[in-house]
Steps between C-alpha positions, in 0.01 A plus 500: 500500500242433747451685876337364767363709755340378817360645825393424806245693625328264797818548682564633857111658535392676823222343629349694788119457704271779543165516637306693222127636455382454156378824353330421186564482153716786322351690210849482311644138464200264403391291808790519712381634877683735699597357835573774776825361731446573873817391637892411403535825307913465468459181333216603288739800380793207473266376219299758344797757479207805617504597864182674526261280309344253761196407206647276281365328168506123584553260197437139563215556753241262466162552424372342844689815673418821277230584740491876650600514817624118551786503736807241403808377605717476238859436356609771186780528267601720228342425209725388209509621179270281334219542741476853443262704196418833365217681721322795391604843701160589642574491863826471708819293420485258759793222539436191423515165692453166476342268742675189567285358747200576730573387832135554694239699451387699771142646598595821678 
């Protein structure tokens, strides 16, 4: 007897834009930088699940953007499951994202 099981995890994903400020890198999840969202919180809730967090651990960001204090716009998601990994517990719990696309970059 075989089973087949299949899933289809891209589908029907929120994609939302935010202007962000990165924050710098987090000391729990390797080099993934927190981003801090400064507008749109209803949709960032929509994905993260977590109304009061507006700092957010952004996986996919790339390395041209983790600078502190770089203003983007930007399109997030919630990240699926295989994006995500352990992080160690030495500072807060805070949701995950993942970045789509940068949009602009901004010097405020």
């Amino acid at each position: 007897m075989m089973i087949l099981v299949t899933s289809c995890e891209d589908e029907d994903v929120e994609v939302s834009r935010f202007n962000v400020t990165v924050i710098g890198k987090g000391i729990d999840c390797g080099d993934l930088f927190l981003i801090e969202v400064n507008d749109n919180p209803e949709a960032l809730y929509r994905i993260t699940g977590q109304e009061v967090w507006q700092t957010c651990y952004a996986y996919g960001l790339g390395e041209e953007y983790k600078v502190k204090g770089k203003k983007l716009l930007i399109e997030l998601r919630a990240p699926r499951k295989r994006e995500l990994f352990a992080c160690t517990t030495l500072g807060p719990g805070y949701p995950w994202v993942t970045v789509v696309e940068v949009i602009a970059t901004t010097n405020e």
